[in-house]
N, C-alpha and C positions, 0 to 999 in steps of 0.2 A: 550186509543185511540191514532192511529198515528202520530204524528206530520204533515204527509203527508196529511191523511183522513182531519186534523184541517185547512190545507192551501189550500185543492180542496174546499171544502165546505164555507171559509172564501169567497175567490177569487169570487166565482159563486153564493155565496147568503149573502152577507151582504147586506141589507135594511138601508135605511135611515128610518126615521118616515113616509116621505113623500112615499116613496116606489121606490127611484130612488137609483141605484146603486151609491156607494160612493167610488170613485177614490180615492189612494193613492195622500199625498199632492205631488208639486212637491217640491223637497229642495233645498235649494239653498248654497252652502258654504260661508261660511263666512271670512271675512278678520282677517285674523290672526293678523296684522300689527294693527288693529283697537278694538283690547281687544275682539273682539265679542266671544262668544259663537259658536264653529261649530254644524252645523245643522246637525242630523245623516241622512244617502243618505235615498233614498223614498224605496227601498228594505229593509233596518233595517224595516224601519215602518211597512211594509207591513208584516215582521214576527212576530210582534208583535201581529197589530191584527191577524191573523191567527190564533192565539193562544183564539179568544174571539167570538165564534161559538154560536149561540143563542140554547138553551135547546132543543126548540118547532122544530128548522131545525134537530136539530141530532133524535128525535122521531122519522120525519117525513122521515128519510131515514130507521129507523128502519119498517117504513110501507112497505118499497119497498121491505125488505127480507121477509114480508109474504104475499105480493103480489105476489113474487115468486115461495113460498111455494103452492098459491093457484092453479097458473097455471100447479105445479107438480101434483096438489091434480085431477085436472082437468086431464088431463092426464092419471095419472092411472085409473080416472073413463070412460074415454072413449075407453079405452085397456079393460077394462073390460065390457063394452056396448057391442062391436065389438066382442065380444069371443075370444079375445087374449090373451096371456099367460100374467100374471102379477103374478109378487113376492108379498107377503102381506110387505117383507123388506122396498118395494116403501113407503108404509103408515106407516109401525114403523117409519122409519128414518124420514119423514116428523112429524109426531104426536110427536118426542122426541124436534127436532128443535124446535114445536112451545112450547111445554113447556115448556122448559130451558130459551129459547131467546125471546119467545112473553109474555108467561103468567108469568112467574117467576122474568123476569129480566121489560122487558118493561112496561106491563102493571100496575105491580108494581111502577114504576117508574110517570106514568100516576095520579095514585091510591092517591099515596101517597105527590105529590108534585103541583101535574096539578089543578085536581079536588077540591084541598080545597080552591084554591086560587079562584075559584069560588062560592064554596059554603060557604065562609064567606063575601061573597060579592052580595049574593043572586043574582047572575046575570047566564043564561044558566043552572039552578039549575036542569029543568025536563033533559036536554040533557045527564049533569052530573050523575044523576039518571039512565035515560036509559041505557049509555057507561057503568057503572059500574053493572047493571044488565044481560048486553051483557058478561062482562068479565067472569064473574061468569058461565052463560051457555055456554060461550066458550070452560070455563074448564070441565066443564061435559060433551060438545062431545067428547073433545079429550081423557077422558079416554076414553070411548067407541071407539075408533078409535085404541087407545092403546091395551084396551082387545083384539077387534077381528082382530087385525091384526099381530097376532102370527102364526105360524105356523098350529099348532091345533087346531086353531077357524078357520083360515079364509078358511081350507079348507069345511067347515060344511055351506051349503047352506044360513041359520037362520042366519047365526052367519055374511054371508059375506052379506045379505041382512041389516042387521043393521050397519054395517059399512059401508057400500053405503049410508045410509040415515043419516047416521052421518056425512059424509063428505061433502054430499050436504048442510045438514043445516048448516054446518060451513063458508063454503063459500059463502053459501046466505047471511048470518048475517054480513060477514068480508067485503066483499066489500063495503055497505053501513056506515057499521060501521067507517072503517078508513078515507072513504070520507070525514062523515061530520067531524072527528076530524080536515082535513087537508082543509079544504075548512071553516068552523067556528068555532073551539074549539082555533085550535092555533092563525088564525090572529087575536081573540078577546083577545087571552091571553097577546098577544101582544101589546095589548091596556091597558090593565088594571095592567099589571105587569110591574115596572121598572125595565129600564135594567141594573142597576147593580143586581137586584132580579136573573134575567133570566141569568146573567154571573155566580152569583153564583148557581143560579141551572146547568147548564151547567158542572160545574166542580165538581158539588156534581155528576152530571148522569158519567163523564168522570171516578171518583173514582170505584164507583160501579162498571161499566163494566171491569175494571182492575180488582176488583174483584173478580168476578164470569168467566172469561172470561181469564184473564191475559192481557196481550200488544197486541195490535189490534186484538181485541175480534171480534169485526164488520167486518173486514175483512175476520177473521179466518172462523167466519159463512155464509159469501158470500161467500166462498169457499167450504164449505160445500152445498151449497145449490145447485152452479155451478157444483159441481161432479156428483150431482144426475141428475142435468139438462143433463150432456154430456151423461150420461149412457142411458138416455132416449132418446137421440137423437134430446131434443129441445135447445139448448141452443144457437144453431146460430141464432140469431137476425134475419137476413134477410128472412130465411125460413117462417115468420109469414106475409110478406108483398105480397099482395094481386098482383095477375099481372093483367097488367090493358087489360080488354078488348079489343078486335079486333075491327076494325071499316068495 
């Protein structure tokens, strides 16, 4: 992950406990004539934390790339509602994204580090339960999104009707699903785990995406995601804002 990705996300979401943003101290230098210790300037400081990005915040930007994914997912369903031409490519390249980057890398991540530290704490145990019973049939639509979105399946009526109702239920499931992570799983997690806990999971998640992914792995897949958005023609922001009626 980038040093850059560690200093946006530092800057714009470090939390106090209280939930108040925490300013750099300000420094003050010291007299060299009077043996003191000089104070490093409030920029050092600032790059240091930079570097100490809570677990739960780097997830939760990891939700926004399949928040993305969903709106592409959306997209090609409604090209295909309208009887317009759609490439079955649209739903490989999305179906390969979410499995690499959602279900292989993330939810792993989720699986393996998130969820027990609830369930040895028997707290949020039915939601834990639910989330990882979600994960599971997540991955059985996306094969089927994976089969029939071949060349030779999806031109076959059958085959592009089940991938229609593939994509649907995945989307139905995903959006409630990452809600409640990011509205209750993480700011409880946040409560119940210290944070030097949450620093070292942070840099155990920072290792992995190196990984699987190389040096700004997160980036690399916002950019992927961004390509498919321009080819589709949604990726300008402002095209989604509503114009306000006449009076």
């Amino acid at each position: 992950m980038s040093h850059d990705r560690r200093q946006f996300l530092a800057s714009g979401l470090a939390l106090s406990a209280g939930g108040l943003l925490i300013p750099p101290s300000l420094a003050r230098a010291a007299d060299p004539g009077k043996g003191a210790t000089a104070v490093k300037p409030a920029e050092d400081k600032r790059d240091e934390s930079a570097e100490e990005v809570p677990a739960t915040e780097d997830l939760m930007r990891e939700h926004g790339v399949l928040n993305r994914v969903l709106l592409i997912y959306e997209e090609g369903l409604r090209r295909l509602d309208a009887k317009q031409e759609v490439s079955p490519a649209l739903f490989q390249r999305c179906a390969n994204l979410v499995r690499k980057f959602v279900e292989d890398y993330h939810e792993k991540l989720e699986e393996n580090f998130i969820f027990p530290e609830f369930e040895k704490r028997g707290k949020l145990v039915d939601l834990t339960k639910t989330l990882r019973t979600q994960h599971q049939a997540g991955r059985d639509v996306t094969d089927v999104v994976l089969r029939f979105s071949t060349g030779n399946e999806f031109v076959k009526p059958d085959s592009q009707r089940q991938l229609v109702t593939a994509v649907r239920q995945f989307i139905r499931m995903y959006r409630p699903h990452e809600a409640r992570e990011d509205t209750v799983l993480f700011p409880t997690f946040r409560k119940i785990v210290s944070a030097d806990r949450i620093k070292e999971l942070g840099d155990q998640f920072e290792k992995e995406e190196d990984r699987l992914f190389g040096e700004e792995g997160f980036e690399k897949t916002v950019d992927q995601v961004a390509e498919i958005e321009k080819q589709l023609g949604i990726y300008e922001l402002a095209q989604f804002t509503p114009v306000r009626p006449r009076r």
